[in-house]
Each structure stands twice: as C-alpha cells, then as structure tokens.
Rosetta silent file (secondary structure, phi, psi, omega in degrees, C-alpha in Angstrom):
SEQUENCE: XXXXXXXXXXXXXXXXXXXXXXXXXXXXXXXXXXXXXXXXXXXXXXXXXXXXXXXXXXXXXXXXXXXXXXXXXXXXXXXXXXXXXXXXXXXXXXXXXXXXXXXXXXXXXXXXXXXXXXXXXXXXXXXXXXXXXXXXXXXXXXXXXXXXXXXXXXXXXXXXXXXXXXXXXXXXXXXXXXXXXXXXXXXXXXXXXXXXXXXXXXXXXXXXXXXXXXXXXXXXXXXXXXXXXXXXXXXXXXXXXXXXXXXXXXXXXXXXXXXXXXXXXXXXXXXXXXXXXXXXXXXXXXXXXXXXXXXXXXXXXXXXXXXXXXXXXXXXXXXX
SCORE:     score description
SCORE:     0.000 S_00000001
   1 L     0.000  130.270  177.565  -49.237  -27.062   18.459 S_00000001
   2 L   -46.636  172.589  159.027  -47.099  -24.322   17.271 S_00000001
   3 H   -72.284  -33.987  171.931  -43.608  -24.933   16.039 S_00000001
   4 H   -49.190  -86.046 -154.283  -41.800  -22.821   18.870 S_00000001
   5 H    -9.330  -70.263  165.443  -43.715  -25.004   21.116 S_00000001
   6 H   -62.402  -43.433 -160.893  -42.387  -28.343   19.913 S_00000001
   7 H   -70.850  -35.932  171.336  -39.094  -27.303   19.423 S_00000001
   8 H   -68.415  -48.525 -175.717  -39.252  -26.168   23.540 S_00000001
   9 H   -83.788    4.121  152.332  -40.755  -29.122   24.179 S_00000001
  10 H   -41.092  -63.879 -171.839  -37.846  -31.057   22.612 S_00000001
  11 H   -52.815  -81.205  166.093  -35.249  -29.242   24.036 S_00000001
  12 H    -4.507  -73.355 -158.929  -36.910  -29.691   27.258 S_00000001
  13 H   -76.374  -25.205  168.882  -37.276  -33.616   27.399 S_00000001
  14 H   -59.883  -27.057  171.557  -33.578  -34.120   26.124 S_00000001
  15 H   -69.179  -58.762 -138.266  -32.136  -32.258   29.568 S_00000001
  16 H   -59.198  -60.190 -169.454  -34.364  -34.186   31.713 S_00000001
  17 H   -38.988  -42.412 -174.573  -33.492  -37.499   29.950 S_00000001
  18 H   -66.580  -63.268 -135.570  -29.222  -36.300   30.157 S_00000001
  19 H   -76.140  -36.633 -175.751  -29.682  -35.085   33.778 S_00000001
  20 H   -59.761  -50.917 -168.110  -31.673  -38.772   34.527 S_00000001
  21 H   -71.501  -70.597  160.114  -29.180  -40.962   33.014 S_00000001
  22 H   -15.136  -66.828 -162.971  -26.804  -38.798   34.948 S_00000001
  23 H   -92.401    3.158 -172.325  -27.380  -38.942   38.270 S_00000001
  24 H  -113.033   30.782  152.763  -28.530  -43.068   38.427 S_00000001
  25 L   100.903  -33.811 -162.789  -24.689  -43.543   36.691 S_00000001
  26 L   -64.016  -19.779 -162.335  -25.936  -45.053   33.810 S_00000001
  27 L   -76.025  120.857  162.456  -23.799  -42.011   31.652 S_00000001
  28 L   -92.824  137.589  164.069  -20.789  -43.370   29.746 S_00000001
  29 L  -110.504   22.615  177.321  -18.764  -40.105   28.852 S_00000001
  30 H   -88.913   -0.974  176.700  -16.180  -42.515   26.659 S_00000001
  31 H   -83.574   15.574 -153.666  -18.959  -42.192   23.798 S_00000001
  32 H  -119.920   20.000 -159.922  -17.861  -38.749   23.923 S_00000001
  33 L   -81.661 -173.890 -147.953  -13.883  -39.079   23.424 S_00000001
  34 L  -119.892  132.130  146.239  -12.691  -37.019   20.205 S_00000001
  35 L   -15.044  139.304  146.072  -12.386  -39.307   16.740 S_00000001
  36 L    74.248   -5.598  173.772   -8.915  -41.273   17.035 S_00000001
  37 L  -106.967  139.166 -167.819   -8.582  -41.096   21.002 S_00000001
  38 L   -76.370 -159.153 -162.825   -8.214  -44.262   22.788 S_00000001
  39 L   -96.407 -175.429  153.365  -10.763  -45.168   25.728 S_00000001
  40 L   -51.556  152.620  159.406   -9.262  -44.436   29.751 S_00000001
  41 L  -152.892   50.572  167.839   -7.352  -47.187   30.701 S_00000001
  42 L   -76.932 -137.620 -164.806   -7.363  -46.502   34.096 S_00000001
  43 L   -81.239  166.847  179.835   -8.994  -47.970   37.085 S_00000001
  44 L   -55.703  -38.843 -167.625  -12.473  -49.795   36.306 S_00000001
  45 L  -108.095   15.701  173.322  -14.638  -47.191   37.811 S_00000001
  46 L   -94.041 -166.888 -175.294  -12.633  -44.194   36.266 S_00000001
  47 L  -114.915  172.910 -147.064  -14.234  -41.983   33.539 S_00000001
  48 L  -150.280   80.633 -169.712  -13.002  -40.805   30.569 S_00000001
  49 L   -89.244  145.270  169.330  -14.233  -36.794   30.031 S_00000001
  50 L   -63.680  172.883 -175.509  -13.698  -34.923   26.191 S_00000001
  51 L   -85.471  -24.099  162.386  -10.980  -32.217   26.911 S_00000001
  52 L   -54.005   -7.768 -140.109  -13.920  -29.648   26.296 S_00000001
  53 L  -166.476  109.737  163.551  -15.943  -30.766   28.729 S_00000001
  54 L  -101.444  130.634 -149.680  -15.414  -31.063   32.642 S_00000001
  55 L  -104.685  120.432  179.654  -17.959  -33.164   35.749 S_00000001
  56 L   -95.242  147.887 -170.894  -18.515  -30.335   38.779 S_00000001
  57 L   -77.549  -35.878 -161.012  -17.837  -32.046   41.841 S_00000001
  58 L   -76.369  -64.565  174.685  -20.803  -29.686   43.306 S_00000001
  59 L   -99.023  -15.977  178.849  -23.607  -30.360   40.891 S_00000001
  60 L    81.940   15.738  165.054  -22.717  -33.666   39.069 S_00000001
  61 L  -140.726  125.391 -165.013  -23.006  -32.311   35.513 S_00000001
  62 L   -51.877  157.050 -147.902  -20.938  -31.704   33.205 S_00000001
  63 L  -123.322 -166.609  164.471  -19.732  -28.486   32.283 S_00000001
  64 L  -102.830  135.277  147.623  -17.710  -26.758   29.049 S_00000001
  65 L  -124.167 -178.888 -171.728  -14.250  -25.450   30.023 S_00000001
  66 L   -48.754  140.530  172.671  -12.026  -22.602   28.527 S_00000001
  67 L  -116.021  156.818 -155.377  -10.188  -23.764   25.886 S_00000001
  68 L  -106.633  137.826  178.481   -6.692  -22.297   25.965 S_00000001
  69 L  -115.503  163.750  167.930   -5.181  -20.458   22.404 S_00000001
  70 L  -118.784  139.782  165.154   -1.825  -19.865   21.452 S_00000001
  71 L  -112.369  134.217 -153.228   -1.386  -16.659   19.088 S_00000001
  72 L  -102.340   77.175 -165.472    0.861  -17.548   16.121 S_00000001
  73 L   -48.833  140.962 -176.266    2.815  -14.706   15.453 S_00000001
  74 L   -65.605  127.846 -175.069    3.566  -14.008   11.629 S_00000001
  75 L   -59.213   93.842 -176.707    6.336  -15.289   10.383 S_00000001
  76 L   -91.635  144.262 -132.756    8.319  -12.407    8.849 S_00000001
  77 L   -89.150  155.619 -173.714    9.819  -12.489    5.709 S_00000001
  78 L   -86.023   -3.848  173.784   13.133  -13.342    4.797 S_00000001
  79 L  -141.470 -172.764  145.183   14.073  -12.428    1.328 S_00000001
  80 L   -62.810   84.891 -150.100   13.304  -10.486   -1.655 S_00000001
  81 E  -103.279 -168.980  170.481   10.539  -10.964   -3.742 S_00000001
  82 E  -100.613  135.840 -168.579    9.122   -9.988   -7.020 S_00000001
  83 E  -112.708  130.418  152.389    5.969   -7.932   -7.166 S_00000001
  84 E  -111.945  134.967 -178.544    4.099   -7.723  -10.892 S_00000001
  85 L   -58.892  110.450  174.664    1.984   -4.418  -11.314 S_00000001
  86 L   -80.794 -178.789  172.926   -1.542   -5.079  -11.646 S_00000001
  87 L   -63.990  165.295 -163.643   -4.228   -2.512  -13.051 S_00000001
  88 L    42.156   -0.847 -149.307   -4.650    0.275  -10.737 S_00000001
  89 L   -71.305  129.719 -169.835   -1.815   -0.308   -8.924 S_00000001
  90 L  -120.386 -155.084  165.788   -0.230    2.965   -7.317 S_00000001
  91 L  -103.686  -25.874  166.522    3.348    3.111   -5.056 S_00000001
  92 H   -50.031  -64.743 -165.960    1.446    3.765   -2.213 S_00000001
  93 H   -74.378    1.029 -130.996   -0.838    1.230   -2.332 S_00000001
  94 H  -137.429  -48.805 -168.029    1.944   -1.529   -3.971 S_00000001
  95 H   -86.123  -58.741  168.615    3.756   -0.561   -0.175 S_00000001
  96 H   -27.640  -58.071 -170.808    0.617   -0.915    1.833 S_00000001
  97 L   -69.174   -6.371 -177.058    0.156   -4.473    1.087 S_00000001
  98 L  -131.533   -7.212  139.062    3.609   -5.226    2.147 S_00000001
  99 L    80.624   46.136  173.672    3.351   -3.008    5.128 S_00000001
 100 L  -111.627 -164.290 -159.060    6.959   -0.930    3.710 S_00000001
 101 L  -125.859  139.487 -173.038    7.070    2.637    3.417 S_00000001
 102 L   -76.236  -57.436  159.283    6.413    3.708   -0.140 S_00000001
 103 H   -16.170  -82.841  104.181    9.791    5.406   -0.028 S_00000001
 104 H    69.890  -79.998  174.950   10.674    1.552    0.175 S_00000001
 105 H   -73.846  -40.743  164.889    9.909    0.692   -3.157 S_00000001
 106 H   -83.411    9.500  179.230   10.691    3.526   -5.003 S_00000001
 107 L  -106.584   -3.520 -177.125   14.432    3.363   -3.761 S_00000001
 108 L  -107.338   -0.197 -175.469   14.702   -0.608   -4.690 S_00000001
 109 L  -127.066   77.604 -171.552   13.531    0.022   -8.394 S_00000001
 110 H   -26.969  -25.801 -156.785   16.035    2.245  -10.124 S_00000001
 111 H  -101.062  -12.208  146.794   13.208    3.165  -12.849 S_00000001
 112 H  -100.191   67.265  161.105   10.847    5.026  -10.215 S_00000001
 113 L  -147.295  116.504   90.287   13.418    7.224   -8.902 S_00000001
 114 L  -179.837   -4.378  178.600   12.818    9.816   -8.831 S_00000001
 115 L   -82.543  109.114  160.649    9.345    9.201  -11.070 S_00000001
 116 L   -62.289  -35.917  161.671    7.136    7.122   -8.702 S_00000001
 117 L   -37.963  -36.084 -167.558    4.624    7.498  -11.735 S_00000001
 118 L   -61.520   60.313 -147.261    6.743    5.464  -13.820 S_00000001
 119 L  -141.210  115.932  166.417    4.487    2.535  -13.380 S_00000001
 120 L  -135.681  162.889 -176.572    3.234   -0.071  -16.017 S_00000001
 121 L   -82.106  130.803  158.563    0.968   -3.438  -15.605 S_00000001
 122 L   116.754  -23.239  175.381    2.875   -6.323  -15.872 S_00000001
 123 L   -44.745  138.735 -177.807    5.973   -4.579  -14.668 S_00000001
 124 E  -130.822  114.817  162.344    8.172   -6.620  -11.811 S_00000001
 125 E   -83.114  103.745  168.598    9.421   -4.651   -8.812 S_00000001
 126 E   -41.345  112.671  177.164   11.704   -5.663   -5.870 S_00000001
 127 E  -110.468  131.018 -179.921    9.811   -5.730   -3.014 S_00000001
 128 L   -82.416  164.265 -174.209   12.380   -5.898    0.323 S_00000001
 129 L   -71.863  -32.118 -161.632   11.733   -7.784    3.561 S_00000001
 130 L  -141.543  133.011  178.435   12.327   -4.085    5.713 S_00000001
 131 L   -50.955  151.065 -168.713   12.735   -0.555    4.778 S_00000001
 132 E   170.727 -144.951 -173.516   15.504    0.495    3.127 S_00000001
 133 E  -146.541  124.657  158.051   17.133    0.863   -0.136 S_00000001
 134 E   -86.002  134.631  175.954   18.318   -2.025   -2.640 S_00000001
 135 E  -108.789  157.201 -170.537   21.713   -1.218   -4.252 S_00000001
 136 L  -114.769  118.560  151.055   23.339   -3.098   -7.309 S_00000001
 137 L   -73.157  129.424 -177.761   27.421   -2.837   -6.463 S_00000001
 138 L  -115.209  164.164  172.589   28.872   -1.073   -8.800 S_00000001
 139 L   -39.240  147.572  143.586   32.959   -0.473   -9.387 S_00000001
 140 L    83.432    9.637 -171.865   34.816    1.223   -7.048 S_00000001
 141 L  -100.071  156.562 -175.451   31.582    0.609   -4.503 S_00000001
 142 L  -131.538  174.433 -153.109   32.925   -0.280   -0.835 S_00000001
 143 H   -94.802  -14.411  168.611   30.746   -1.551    1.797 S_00000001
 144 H   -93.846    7.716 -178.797   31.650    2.011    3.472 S_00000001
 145 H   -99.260  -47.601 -168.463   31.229    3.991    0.856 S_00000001
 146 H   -79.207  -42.481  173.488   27.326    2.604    0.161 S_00000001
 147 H   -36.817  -91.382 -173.480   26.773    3.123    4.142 S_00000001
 148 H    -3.054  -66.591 -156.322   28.085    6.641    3.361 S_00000001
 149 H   -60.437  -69.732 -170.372   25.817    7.186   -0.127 S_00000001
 150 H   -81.342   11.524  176.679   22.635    6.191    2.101 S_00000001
 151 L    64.457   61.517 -161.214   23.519    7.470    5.727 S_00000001
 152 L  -123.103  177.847  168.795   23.467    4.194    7.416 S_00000001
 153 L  -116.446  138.254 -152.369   26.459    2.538    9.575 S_00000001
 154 L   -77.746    5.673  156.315   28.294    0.371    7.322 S_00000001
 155 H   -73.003  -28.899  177.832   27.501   -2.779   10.267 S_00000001
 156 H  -102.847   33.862  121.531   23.841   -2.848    9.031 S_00000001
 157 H   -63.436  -69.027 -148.410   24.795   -3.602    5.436 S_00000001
 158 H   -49.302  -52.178 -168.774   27.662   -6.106    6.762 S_00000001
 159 L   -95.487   40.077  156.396   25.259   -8.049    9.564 S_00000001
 160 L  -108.125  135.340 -157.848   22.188   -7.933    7.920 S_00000001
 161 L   -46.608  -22.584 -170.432   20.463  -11.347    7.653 S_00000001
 162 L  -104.361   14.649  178.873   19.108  -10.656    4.158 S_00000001
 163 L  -110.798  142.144  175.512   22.737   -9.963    2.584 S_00000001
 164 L  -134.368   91.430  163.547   25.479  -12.345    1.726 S_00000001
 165 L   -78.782   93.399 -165.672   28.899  -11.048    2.309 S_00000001
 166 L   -80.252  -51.836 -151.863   31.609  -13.847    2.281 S_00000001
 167 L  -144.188  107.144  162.210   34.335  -11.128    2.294 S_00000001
 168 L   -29.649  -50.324  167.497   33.805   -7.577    3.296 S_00000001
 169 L   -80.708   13.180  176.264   36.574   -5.821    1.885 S_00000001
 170 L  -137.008  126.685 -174.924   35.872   -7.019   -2.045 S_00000001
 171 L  -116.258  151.830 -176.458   32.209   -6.701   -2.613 S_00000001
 172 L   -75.792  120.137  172.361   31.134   -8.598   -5.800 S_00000001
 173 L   -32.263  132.102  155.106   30.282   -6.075   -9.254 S_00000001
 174 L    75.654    6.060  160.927   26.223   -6.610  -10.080 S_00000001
 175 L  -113.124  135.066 -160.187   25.525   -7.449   -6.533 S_00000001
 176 L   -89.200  152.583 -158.331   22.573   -6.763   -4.617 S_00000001
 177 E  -136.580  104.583  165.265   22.703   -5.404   -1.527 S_00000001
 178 E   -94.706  141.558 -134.930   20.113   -4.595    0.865 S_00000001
 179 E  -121.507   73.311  179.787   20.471   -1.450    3.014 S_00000001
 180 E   -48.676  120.311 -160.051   18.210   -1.558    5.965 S_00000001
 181 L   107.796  -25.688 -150.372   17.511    1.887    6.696 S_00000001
 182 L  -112.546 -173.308 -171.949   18.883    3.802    4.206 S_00000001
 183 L  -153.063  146.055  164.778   17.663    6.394    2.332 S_00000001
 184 L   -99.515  139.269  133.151   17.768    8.589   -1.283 S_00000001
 185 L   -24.559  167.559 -176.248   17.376   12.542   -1.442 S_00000001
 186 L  -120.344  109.604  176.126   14.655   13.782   -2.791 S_00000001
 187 L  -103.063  106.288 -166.556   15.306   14.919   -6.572 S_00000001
 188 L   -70.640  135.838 -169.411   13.212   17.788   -7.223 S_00000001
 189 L  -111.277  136.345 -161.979   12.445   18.258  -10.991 S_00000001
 190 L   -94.097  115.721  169.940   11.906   21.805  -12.209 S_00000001
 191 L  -134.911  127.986  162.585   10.239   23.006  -14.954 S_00000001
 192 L  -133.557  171.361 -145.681   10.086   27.039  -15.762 S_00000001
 193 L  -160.036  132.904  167.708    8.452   29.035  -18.591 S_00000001
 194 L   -99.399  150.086 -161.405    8.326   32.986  -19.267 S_00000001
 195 L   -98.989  145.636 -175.238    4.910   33.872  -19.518 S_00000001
 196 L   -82.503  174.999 -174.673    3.808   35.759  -22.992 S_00000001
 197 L   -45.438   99.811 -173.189    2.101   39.080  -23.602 S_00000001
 198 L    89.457   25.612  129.060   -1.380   39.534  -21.823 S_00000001
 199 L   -19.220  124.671  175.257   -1.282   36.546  -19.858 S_00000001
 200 L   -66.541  143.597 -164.448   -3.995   35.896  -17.953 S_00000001
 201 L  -107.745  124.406  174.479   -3.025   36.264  -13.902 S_00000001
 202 L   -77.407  172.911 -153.883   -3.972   33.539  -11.924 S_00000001
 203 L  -121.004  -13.722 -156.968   -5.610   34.722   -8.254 S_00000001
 204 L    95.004  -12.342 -151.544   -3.836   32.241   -5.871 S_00000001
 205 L  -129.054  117.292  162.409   -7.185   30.421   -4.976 S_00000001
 206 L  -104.465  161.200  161.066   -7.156   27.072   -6.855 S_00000001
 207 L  -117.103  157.897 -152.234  -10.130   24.615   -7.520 S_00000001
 208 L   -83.891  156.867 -134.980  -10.187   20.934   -7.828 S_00000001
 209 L  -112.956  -18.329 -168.768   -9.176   20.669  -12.121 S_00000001
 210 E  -151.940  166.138 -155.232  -11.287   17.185  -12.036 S_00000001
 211 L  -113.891  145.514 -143.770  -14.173   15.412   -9.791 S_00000001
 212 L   165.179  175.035  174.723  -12.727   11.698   -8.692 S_00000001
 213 E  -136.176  161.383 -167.802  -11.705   10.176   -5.841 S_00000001
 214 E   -69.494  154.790 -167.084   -7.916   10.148   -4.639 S_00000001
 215 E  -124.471  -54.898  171.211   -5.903    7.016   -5.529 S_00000001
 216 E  -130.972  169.289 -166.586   -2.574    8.322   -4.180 S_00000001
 217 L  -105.132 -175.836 -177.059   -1.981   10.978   -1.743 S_00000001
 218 L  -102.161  137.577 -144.745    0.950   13.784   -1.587 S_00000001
 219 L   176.937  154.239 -169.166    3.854   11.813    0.038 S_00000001
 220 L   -52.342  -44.587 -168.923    8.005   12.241   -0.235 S_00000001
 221 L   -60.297  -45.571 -148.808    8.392   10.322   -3.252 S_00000001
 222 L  -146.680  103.405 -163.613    5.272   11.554   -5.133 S_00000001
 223 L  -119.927   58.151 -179.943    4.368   15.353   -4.277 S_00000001
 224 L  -147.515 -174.763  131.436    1.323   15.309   -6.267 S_00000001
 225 E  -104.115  160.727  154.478   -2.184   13.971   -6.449 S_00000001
 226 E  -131.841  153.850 -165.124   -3.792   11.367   -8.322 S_00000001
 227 E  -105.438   95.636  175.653   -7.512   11.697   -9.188 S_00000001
 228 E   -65.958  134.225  156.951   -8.992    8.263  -10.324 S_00000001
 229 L  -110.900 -137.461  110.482  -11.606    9.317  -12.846 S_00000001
 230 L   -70.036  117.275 -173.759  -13.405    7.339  -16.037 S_00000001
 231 L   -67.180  159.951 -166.953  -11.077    8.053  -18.758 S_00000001
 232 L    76.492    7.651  153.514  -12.593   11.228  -20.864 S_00000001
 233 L   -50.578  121.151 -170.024  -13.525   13.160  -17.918 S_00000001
 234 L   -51.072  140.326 -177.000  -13.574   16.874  -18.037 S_00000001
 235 E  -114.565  141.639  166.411  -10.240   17.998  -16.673 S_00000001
 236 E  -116.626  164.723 -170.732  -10.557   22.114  -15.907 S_00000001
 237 L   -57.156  115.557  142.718   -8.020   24.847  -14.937 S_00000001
 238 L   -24.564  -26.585 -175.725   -7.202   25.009  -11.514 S_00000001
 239 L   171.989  165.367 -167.277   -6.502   28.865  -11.851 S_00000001
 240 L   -81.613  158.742  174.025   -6.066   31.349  -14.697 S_00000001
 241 E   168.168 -140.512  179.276   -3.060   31.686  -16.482 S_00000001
 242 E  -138.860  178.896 -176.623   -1.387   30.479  -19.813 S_00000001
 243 E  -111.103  118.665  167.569   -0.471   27.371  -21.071 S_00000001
 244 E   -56.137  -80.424  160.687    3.187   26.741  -20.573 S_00000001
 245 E  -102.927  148.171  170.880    3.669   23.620  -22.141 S_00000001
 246 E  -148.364  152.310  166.004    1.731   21.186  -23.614 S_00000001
 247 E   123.791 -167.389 -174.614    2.591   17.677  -25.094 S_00000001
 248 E  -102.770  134.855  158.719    4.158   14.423  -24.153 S_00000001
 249 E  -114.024  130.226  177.713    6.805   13.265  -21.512 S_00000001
 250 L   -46.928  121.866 -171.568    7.861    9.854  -20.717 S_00000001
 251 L    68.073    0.356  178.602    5.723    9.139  -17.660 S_00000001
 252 L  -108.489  -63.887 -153.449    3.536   12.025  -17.751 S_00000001
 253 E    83.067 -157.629  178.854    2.022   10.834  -21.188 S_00000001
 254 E   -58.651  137.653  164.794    0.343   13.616  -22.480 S_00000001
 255 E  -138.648  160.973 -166.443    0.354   16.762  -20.064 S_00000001
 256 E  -124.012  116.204  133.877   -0.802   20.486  -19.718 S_00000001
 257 E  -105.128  148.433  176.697    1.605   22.961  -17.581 S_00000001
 258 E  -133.160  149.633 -165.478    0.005   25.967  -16.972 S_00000001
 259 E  -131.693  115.299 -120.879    1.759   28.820  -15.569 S_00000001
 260 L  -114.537  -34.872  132.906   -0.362   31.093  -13.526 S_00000001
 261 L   109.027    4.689 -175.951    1.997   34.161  -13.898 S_00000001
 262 L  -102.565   -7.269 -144.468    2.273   34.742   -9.889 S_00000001
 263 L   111.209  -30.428 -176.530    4.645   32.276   -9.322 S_00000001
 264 E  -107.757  165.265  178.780    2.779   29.392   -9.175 S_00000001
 265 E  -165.991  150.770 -171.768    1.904   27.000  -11.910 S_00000001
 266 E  -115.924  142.897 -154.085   -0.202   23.705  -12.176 S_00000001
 267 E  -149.887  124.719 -175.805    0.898   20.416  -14.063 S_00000001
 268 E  -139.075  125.565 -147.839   -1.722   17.821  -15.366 S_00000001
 269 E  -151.259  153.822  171.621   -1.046   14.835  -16.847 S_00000001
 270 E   101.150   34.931  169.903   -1.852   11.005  -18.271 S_00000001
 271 E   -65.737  126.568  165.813   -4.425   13.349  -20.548 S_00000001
 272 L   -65.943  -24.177 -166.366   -6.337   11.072  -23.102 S_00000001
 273 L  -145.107  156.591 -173.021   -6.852   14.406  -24.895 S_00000001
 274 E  -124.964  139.344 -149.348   -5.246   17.794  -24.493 S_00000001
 275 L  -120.096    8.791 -177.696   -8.023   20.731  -25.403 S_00000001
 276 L  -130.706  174.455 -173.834   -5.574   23.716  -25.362 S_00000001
 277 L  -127.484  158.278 -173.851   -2.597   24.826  -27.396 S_00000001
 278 L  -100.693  178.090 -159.805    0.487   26.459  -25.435 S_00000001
 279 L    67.636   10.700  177.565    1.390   29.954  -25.206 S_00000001
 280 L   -96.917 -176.796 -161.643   -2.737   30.911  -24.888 S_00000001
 281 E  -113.355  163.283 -173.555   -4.497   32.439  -21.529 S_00000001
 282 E  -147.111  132.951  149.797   -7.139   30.099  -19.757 S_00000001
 283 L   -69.372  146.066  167.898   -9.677   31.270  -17.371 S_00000001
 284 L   -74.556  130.479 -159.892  -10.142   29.568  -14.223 S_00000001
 285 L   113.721  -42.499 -146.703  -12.649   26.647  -14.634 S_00000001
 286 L   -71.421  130.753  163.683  -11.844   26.476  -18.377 S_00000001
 287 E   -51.203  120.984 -177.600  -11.806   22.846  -19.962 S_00000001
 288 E  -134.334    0.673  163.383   -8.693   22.081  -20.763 S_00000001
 289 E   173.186 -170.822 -174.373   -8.290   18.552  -21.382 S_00000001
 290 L  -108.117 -179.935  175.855   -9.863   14.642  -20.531 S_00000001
 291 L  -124.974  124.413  173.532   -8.319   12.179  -18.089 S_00000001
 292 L  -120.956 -165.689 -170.140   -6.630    9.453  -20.008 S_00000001
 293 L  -136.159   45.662  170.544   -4.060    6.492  -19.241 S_00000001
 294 L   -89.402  172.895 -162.896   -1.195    7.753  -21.278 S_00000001
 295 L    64.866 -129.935  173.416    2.461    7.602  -20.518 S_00000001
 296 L  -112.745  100.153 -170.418    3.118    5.328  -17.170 S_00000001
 297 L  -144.964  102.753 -154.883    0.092    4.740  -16.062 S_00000001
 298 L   -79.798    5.512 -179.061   -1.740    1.621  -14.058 S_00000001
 299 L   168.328  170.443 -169.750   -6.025    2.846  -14.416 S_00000001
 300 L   -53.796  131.041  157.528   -7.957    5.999  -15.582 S_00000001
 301 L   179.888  129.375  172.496   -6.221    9.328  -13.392 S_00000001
 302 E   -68.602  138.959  153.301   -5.389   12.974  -13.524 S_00000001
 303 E  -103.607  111.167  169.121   -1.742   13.158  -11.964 S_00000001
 304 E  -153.136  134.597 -162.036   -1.861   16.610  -10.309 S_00000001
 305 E  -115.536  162.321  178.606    0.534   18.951   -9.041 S_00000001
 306 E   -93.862   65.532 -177.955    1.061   22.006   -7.447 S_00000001
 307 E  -111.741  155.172  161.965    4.273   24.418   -7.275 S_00000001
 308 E  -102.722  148.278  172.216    5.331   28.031   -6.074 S_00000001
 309 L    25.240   55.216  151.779    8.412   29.210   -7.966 S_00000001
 310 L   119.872  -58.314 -164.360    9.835   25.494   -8.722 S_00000001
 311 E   -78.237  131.123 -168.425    8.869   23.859   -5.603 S_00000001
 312 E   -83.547  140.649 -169.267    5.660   21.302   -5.380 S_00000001
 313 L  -117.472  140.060  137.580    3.311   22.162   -2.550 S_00000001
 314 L   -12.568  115.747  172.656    0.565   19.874   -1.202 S_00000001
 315 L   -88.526  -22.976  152.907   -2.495   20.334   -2.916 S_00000001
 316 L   -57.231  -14.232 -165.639   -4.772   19.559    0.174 S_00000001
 317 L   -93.110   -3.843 -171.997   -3.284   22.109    1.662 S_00000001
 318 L  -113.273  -14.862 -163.630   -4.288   24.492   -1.247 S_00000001
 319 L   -86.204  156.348  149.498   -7.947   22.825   -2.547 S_00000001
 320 L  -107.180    0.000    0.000  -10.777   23.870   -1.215 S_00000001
C-alpha cells in the first residue's frame, strides 16, 4: 500500500471514529479546555467548549470560530536617545531607521551642520522623538527668541511634552531644548578658482566619475551623491576641464575639484589616492583618482557633487 494511501486511510478512520463518539454523546469536550482552565461548573449535563472551538446547533459538530485581534499600536517615543555610528552608516539612512527626516538629525548634532558628511563610526548622535531641531540655551537665549531663530511659535517649545520648563521667562544656560518643527537654513559653501592658460573646456554633458551603487541620495542637507564602491576603484572625470584644487579638507579627506571652465565644476572626495596635480587640464573620462575612506567617512564611497557658478545641482538630474 502506498504511503498517500495510508496516510488517507488514517485521516479517514479518525473522522468517522470523532463523528461516532459524537453523535451517541459519549464526547467529553472538557478534555479539550486550554492548560490552567478550570472544568464548567455548571449544570450536570452542561458542556464545557475550548474558546476556539464552537457545537452547531444544525449539524452537531463542532466547529472553529474567528478569533478576535486587537492591533497594538506602537508606542511612540518619549525622549531623546543616543545613536552610535556604525560602518556604513549615512544621514539618510541613520533617519530612516528612526522614521525622522534626515534634516532631523543633522540640525540636533551641531558637528553635521552644515557637513552631513561629517560622520565617523563610533560617533554618538542625538536622535529626537519628532522632527525638529535640538538647541543647547545659550546666554541671552529667550524662549521667544529660539521660536524666532527656527520659525516656530514659541507655545511649541513651551508645551512640548519632551521639554522641561519650570519657568519660562529664565531658561537655564547649557540646556537642551527640543524644537518640534523647527528648522536651519541651508548654508551653502562655495568654493571658486580662476581657471589657467589653455584649460581644457568642459562640454556640459557629464558622465558617472565612478561605477557603484548609491548609498545616499541628493537631499537638503546633503546636495551631493555618494557612490559606495570597493576602496581603490577607478574614479574618472566627469567632464573636461582643469584641476582646481586638490588635497585635503576636514570631512572631504582627500578631494579633487575640477573646474570645467563653463561655469560648472565637479568636486570628488574621501579619495584613497589622488592621480592628478592641480592647475593641469583633464579630458573627460580621464582617471583621476581611487575611492578611499578618508576624512569623515562611515564605508568605501566617492562623495560627488555637482555645481553651476557656486550653486550644487542634482546630479540625477545631470547623469546620464
């Protein structure tokens, strides 16, 4: 006999036998009470059914019924905690997980503002309960003045549940304050360079400088890309031009700007190695450095930007 067979003919003889026992009475359903629940202790002749399980008046056999859920909304949180920066860790993705606004984070941690790059493992960041801004009171700060600085109404400082204001009108020196709501400007950082004699002229048409996949996106805070790579990955030109600068800045690590001679100019940075010298012409395409983890930097990635005259432009909007 096959195995299917048996196993059907198992199945089989256990209904008849329940449905037998069933209908001549013989069924106790108290052997079927739940661990730790007492027996009925009703009437003689009543029955005792699990709460899963219901007896149709209509057929005489027991049935399953719906079991009823409650959903247990998340408890949301009430204070301010400490985040530590693991490897790879970006601001985006550091906000994601805490379901803020990226903005969020880089306005509660004086030391990414305005660099969102500015990122090292092991580092510990204030992560808030809500979007906003944290502020430190400083002299001279008034609870209408810090409304003011982040364009809030100085009642959602005063009433908000994660602040503790005994007495409005003295606010304590060194204390933090969060600012539901609020907001920082956007400080745009500049950098320009005259381009030398015979500079090569960039075309306008950029290409991507390294092949990767994106880590962080172009966003207020961070008006760049980042490229995860392997560190030592060819980084290439983006567009012809000359090399502006080269060399290190606190949080760029090593970087290349190249200045493109139209207006625009491309800035690449956290190079393990930089393969050009400044004031020379570059072809577009040309190798011009590796992708390293220098400066402030959480995993292997080109940090790369875009500007016209001064201003940083979306680089999706420019790639092909």
């Amino acid at each position: 006999m096959s195995p299917h067979l048996t196993r059907y003919t198992s199945h089989l003889s256990l209904l008849t036998l329940f449905l037998l026992l069933t209908s001549l009475g013989n069924f106790n359903p108290q052997a079927l009470r739940p661990v730790g629940e007492p027996a009925s202790s009703g009437n003689p002749g009543s029955t005792f059914l699990p709460r899963r399980m219901s007896l149709s008046s209509e057929t005489g056999y027991l049935t399953k019924e719906a079991l009823p859920f409650t959903i247990i909304p998340q408890r949301p949180r009430r204070e301010v905690i400490i985040y530590v920066v693991q490897p790879g860790d970006v601001v985006t993705g550091i906000a994601q997980k805490f379901g803020l606004r990226p903005e969020t984070i880089q306005w509660s941690n004086s030391q990414l503002y305005p660099y969102p790059d500015l990122l090292y493992i092991g580092e510990e960041l204030f992560i808030l309960p809500v979007d906003g801004v944290y502020h430190k009171v400083e002299a001279g700060d008034t609870l209408e003045s810090i409304a003011e600085e982040y364009e809030v109404d100085p009642s959602a400082i005063l009433q908000s549940e994660y602040n503790d204001i005994t007495d409005p009108g003295t606010l304590v020196v060194g204390q933090m304050l969060v600012v539901p709501g609020g907001s920082k400007p956007y400080v745009a950082q500049v950098i320009y360079a005259e381009p030398p004699s015979g500079a090569a002229q960039g075309s306008g048409n950029f290409t991507w400088p390294v092949s990767g996949v994106i880590t962080q996106g172009y966003w207020g805070g961070h008006q760049a890309l980042d490229i995860g790579a392997p560190c030592g990955t060819s980084i290439y030109a983006s567009d012809a031009g000359y090399v502006a600068a080269v060399g290190w800045m606190d949080g760029y690590g090593n970087h290349i700007l190249l200045s493109h001679g139209n207006g625009w100019e491309t800035l690449y940075a956290h190079l393990s190695q930089v393969l050009v010298r400044a004031d020379t012409s570059v072809q577009r395409g040309a190798l011009i450095g590796r992708v390293g983890i220098t400066g402030r930097s959480t995993g292997c990635h080109l940090h790369f930007e875009i500007r016209q005259y001064g201003t940083k432009r979306n680089p999706f909007g420019l790639l092909p």
